[in-house]
C-alpha positions as CSV (number, residue, x, y, z in Angstrom):
1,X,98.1,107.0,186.8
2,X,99.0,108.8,183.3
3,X,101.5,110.6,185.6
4,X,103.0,107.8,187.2
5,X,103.4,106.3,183.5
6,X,105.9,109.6,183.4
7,X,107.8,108.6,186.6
8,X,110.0,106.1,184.8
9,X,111.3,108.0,182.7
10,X,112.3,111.2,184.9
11,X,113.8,108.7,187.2
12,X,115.6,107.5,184.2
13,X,116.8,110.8,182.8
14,X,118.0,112.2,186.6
15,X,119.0,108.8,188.4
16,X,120.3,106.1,186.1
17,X,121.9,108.1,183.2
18,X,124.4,109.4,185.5
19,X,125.5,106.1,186.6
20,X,125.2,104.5,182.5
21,X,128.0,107.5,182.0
22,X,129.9,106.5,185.0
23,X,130.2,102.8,184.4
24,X,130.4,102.4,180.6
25,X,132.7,105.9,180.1
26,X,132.3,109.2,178.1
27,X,133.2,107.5,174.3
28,X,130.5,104.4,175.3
29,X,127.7,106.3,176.8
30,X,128.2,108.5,173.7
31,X,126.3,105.8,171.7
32,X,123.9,105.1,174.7
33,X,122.8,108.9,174.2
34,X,123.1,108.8,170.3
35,X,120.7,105.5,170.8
36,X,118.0,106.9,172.9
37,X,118.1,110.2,170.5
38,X,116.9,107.6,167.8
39,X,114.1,105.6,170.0
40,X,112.8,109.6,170.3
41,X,112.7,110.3,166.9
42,X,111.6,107.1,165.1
43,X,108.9,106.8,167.5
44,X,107.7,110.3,166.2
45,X,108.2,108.7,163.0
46,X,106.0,105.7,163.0
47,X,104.2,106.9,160.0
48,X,101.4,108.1,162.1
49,X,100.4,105.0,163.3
50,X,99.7,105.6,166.8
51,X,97.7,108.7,166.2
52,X,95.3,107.0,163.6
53,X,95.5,103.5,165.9
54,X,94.3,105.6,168.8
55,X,92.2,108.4,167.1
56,X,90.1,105.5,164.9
57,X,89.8,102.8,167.9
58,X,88.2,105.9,170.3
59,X,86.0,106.5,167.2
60,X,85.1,103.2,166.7
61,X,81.3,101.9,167.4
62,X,82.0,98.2,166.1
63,X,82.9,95.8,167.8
64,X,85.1,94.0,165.7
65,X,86.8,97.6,163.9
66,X,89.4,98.2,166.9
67,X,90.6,94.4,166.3
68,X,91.2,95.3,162.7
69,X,92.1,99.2,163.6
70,X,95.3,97.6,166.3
71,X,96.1,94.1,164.1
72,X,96.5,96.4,160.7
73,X,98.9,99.6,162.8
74,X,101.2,96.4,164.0
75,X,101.7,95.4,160.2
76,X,102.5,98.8,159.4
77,X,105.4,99.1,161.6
78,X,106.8,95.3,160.7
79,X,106.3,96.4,157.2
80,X,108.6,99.8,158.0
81,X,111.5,98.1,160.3
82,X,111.8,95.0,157.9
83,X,112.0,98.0,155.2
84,X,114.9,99.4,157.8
85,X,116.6,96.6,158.2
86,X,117.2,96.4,154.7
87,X,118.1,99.4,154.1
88,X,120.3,99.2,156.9
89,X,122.3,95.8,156.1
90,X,122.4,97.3,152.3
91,X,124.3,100.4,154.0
92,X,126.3,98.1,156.4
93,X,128.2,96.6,152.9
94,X,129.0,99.8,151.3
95,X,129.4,101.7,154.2
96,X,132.2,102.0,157.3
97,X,129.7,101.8,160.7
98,X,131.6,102.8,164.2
99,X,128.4,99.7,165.2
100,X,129.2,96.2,164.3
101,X,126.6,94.6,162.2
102,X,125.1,92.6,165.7
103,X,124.9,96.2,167.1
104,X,122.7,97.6,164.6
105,X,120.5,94.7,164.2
106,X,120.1,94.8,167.8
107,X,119.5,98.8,167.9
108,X,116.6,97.9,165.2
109,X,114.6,95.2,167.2
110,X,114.8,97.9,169.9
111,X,113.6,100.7,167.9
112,X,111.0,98.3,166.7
113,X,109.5,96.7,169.6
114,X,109.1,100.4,171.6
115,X,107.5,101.7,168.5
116,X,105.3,99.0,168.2
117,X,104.6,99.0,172.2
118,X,103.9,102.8,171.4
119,X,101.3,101.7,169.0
120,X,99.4,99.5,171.9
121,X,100.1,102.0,174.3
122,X,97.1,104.3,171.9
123,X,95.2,101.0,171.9
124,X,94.7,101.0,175.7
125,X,94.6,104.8,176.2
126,X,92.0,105.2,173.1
127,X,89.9,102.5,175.3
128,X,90.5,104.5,178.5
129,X,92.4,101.6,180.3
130,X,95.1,104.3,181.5
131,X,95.5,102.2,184.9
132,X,96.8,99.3,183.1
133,X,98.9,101.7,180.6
134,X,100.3,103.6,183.1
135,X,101.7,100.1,184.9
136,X,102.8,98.9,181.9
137,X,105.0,101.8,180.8
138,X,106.0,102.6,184.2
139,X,107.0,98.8,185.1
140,X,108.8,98.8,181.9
141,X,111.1,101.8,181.6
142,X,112.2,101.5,185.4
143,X,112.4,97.5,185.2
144,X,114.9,97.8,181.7
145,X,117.0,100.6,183.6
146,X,117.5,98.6,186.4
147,X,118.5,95.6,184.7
148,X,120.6,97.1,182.7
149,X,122.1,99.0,185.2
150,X,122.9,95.4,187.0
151,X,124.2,94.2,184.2
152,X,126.7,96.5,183.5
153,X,127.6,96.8,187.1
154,X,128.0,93.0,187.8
155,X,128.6,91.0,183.9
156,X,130.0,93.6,181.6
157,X,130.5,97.3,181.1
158,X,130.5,97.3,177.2
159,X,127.3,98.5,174.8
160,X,126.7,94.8,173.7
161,X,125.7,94.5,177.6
162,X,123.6,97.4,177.7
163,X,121.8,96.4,174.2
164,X,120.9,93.1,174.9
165,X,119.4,93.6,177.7
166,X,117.6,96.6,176.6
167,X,116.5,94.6,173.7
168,X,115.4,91.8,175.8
169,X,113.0,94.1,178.4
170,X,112.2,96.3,175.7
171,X,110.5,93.7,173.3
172,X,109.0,91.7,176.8
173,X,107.2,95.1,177.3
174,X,105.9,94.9,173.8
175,X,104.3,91.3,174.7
176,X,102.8,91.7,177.7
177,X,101.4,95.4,176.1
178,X,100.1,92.8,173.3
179,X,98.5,90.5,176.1
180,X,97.2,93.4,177.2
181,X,95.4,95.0,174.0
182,X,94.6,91.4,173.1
183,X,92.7,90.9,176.5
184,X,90.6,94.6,176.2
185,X,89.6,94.1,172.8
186,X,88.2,90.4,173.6
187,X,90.7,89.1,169.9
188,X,91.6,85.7,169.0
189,X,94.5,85.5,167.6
190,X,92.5,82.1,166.0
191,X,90.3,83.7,162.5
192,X,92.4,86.8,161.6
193,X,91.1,88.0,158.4
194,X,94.1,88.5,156.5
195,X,92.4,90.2,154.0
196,X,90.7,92.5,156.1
197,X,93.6,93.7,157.9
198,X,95.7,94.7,154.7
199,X,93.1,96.6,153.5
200,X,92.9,98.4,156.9
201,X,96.8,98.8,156.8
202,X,96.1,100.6,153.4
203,X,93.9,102.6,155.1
204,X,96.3,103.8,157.8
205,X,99.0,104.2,155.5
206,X,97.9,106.1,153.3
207,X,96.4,108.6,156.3
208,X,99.6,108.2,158.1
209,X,101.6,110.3,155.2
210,X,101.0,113.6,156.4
211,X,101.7,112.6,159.6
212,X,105.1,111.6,158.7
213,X,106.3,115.0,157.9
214,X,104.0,116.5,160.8
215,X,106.5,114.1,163.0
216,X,109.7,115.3,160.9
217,X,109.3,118.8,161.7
218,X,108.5,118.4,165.1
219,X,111.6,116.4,165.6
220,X,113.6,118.5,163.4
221,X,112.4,122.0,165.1
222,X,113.2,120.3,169.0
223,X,116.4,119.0,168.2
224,X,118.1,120.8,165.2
225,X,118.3,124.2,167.2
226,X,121.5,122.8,169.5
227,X,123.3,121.4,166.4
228,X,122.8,124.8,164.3
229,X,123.8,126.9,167.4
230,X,126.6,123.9,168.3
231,X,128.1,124.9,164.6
232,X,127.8,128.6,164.7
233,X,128.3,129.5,168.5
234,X,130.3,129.1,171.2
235,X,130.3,126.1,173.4
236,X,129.6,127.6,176.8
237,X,126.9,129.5,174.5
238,X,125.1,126.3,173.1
239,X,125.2,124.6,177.3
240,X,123.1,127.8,178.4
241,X,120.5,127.7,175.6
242,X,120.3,123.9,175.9
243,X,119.7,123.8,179.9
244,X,117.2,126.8,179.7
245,X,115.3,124.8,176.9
246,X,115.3,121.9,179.0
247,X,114.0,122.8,182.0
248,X,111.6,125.2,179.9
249,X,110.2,122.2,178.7
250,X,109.6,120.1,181.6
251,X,106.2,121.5,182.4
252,X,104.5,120.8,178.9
253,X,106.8,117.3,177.9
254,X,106.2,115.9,181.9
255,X,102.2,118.0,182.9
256,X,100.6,118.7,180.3
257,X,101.2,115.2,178.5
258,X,99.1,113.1,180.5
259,X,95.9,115.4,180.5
260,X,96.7,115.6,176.4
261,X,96.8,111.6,177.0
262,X,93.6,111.2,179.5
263,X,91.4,113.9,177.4
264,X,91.8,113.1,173.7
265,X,89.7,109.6,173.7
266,X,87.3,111.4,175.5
267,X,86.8,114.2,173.2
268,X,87.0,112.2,169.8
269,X,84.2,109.9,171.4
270,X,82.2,112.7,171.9
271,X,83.0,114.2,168.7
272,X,82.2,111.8,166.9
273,X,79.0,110.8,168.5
274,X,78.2,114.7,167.8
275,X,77.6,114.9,171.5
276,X,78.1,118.6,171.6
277,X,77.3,119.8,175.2
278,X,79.5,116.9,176.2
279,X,82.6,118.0,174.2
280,X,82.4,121.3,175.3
281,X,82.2,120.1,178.8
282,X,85.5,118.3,178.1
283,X,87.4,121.1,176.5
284,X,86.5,123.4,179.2
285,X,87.8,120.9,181.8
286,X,91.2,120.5,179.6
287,X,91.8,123.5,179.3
288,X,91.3,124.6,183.1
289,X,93.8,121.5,184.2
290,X,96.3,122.3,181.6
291,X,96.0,126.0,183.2
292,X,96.8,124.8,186.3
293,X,99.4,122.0,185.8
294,X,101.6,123.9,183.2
295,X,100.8,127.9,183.9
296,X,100.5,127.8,187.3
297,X,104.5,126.0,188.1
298,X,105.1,127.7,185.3
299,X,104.2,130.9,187.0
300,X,106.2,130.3,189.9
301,X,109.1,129.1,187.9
302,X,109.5,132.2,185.9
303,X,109.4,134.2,189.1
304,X,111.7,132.9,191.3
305,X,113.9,131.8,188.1
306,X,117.1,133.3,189.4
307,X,116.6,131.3,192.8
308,X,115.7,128.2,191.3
309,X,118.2,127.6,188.4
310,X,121.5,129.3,190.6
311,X,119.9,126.1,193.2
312,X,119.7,123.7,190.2
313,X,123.2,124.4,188.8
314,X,124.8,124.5,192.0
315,X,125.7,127.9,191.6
316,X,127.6,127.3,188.0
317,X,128.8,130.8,186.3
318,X,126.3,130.7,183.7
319,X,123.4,130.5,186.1
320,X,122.6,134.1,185.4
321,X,122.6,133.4,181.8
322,X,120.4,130.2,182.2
323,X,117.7,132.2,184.3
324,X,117.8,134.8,181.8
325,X,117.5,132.9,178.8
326,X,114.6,131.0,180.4
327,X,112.6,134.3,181.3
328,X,111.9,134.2,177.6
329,X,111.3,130.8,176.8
330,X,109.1,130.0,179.6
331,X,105.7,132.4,178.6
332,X,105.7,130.9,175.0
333,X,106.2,127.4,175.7
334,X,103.5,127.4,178.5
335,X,101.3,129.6,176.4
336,X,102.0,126.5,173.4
337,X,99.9,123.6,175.8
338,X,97.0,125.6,175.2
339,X,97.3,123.9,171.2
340,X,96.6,120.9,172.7
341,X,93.2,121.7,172.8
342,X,92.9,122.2,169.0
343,X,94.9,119.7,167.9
344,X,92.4,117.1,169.5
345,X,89.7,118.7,167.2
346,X,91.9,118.8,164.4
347,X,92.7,114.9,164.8
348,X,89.1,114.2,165.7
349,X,88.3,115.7,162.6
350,X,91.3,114.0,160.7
351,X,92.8,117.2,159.4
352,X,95.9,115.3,159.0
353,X,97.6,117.4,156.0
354,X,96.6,120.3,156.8
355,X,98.7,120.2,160.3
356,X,101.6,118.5,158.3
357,X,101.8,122.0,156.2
358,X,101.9,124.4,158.8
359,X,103.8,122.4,160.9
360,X,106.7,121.9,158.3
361,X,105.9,125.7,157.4
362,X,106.2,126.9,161.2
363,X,110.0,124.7,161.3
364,X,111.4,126.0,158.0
365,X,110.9,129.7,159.3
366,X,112.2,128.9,163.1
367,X,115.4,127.2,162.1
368,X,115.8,129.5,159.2
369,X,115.7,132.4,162.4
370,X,117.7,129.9,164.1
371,X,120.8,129.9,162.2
372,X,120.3,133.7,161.0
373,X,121.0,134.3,164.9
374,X,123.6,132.0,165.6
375,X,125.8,132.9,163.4
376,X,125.9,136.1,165.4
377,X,125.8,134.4,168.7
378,X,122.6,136.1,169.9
379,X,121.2,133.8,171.7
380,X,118.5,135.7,173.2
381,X,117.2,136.3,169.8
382,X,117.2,132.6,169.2
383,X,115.2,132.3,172.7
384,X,112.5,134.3,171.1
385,X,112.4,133.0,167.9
386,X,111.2,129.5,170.0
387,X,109.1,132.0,172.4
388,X,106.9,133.0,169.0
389,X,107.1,129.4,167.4
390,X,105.3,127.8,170.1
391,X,102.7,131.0,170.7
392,X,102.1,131.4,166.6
393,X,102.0,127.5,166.5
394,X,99.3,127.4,168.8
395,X,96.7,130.5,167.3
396,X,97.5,129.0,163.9
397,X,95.6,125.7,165.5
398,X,92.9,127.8,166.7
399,X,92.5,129.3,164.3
400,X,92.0,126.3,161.5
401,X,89.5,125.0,164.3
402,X,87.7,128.2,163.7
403,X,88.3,127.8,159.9
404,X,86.6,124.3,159.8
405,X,83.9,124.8,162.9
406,X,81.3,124.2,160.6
407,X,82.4,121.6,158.8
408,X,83.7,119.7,161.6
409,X,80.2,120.9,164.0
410,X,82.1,122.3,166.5
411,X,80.0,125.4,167.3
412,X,81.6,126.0,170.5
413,X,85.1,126.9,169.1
414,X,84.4,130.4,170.2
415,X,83.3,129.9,173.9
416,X,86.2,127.6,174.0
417,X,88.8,130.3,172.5
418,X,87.2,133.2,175.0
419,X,87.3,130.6,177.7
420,X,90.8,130.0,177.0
421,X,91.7,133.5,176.6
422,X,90.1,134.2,180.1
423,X,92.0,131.7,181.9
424,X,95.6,132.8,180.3
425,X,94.5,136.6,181.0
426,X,93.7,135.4,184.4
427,X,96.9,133.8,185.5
428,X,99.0,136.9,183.5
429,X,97.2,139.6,185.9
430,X,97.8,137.4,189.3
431,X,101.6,137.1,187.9
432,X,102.1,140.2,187.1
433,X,100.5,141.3,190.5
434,X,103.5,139.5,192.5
435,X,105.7,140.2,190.5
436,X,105.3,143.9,190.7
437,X,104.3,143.4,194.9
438,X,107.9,141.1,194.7
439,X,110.2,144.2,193.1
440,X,108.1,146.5,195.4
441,X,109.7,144.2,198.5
442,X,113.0,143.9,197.4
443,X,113.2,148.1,196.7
């Protein structure tokens, strides 16, 4: 179910976006990309509210604390986009905007109702109701494509078309998500202790600080790569590196998501109940399914890369350059999943600041390599600057799991590690078995 939640948007990013191009024109969709860049990223800024939301509520042994947990998230992100919008509208007077003022109002109550759908989406997950948030997100993303997609066809090709009805779907998904999180945690809206809730939104603010430049680096070390590279390098350079990365990344951002997803409530139940046969159990079985949903097609892909990207790019010129840019992306991003794992523990253990450092630590040095390279067009050197990012980024998370084992009462760090560390050896000994019995063949 966690992967069908997925489904809506790949469908999105290979079907409709073709056809939003087509109808609305290269300057229009322009903004349609520009505005789905922002959803990414101020979701991944929402101040670390869905991590905490989710992380406290699969904590939580009251009854009553997951009401207060969810009610007090929501009043953090009204408190943010009314903050926004604010700062927004101030901007609007002093500033020329390409957007009309409607425009940017409307791209707000987007941005705001998907973050705050986010938010519930953690609610249900956290209480393991991933049926209902699968649906739900599915359901949504397909149903606002499509919509929009007939309205632009039939009404009006223009972006005031495509954001109003974005708007509209997008906020309907945040009320029946609402219904939903209302209906699982048994709340009345009737009673809500005002009181209470502020002081929880405190709470979550205040934890959610680190979290905020954990979510700026990530979104600044995924994204700020093509705009150094755009400013230094060659165009035909920046399309290589950019379609290698992508398709690099499908197996972590589409696989290994959902078993992040499915596990994590899991293991911070268990964690906290200091179950620790059971969170062992639950580490071992994450880390053999993200083995085989993100190393084993993985595997395969890095293989039979020349095959599969000339197929892919319908035999473009840079195809060559693609497949070879991707041999040395591919190991280090499928060896990164394997920081799922610690990560859990770490926000389990609510080791917040401590990620946010060597997170923002980890980006500085990448993009600082980033633009060192660019400005000499190697690419390849760029390729393997993101190769050691995501292998360093993981054994740093290891190894504060091993830092804070006994503070956290996670004896099992080491079986875990050596069971980890089996599994990868594992799959590298297979691959490198074809691959040696595959240039054997063709010689």
């Amino acid at each position: 179910m966690l992967y069908i939640s997925k489904s809506g948007a790949i469908v999105v990013g290979v079907f409709i976006l073709p056809w939003y191009q087509q109808l609305l024109g290269a300057s229009a969709f322009g903004w349609v990309a520009l505005i789905f860049s922002l959803q990414t990223f101020l979701i991944m800024l929402d101040l670390g509210v869905s991590t905490i939301v989710g992380r406290d509520i699969a904590a939580s042994e009251n009854a009553e604390s997951p009401k207060l947990i969810w009610r007090a998230g929501e009043w953090v992100l009204h408190s943010l986009y009314l903050i926004l919008f604010f700062l927004s509208s101030v901007a609007y007077i002093f500033f020329d905007f390409y957007l009309s003022f409607l425009q940017v109002t409307l791209c707000l109550i987007f941005f705001w109702s998907l973050t705050v759908q986010n938010a519930g989406q953690s609610v249900l997950l956290a209480r393991k109701e991933y049926r209902i948030a699968a649906l739900i997100q599915a359901a949504g993303v397909l149903a606002r494509a499509i919509a929009t997609l007939a309205a632009l066809y039939y009404y009006k090709a223009d972006i005031n078309t495509f954001l109003f009805v974005q708007v509209l779907f997008a906020i309907a998904q945040m009320c029946i998500t609402s219904a939903a999180c209302r209906k699982i945690l048994h709340e009345s809206i009737v009673g809500i202790d005002v009181e209470k809730i502020t002081s929880v939104a405190k709470s979550i603010f205040m934890k959610g600080r680190p979290l905020v430049f954990f979510g700026i680096s990530g979104a600044a070390v995924l994204q700020l790569d093509k705009i150094i590279i755009g400013s230094f390098s060659k165009p035909e350079l920046l399309a290589s590196y950019y379609l290698a990365m992508t398709l690099c990344l499908v197996p972590v951002s589409v696989l290994a998501g959902p078993v992040a997803q499915y596990f994590q409530p899991k293991i911070i139940r268990s964690f906290i109940s200091k179950d620790i046969l059971l969170s062992e159990q639950q580490i071992k079985s994450m880390l053999t399914i993200l083995i085989g949903v993100v190393a084993l097609p993985s595997a395969i892909l890095w293989i039979n890369r020349e095959i599969i990207i000339h197929a892919w790019l319908h035999g473009q010129p840079n195809s060559a350059e693609v497949a070879h840019y991707a041999g040395v992306l591919l190991p280090g991003i499928a060896l990164g999943a394997l920081g799922y794992v610690p990560y859990t523990l770490l926000v389990a253990g609510q080791d917040y600041r401590a990620q946010a450092l060597m997170s923002v630590f980890m980006t500085v040095c990448t993009l600082a390599a980033v633009t060192f390279f660019a400005r000499t067009n190697n690419i390849l050197a760029i390729c393997w600057a993101y190769t050691l990012y995501h292998s360093i980024s993981m054994l740093i998370s290891w190894a504060r799991v091993f830092y804070l084992k006994a503070e956290l009462n996670i004896p099992y760090a080491a079986r875990a590690a050596a069971y980890a560390f089996f599994l990868v050896f594992s799959v590298v000994v297979v691959l490198s078995a074809i691959a040696l019995g595959k240039n054997i063949y063709y010689s």
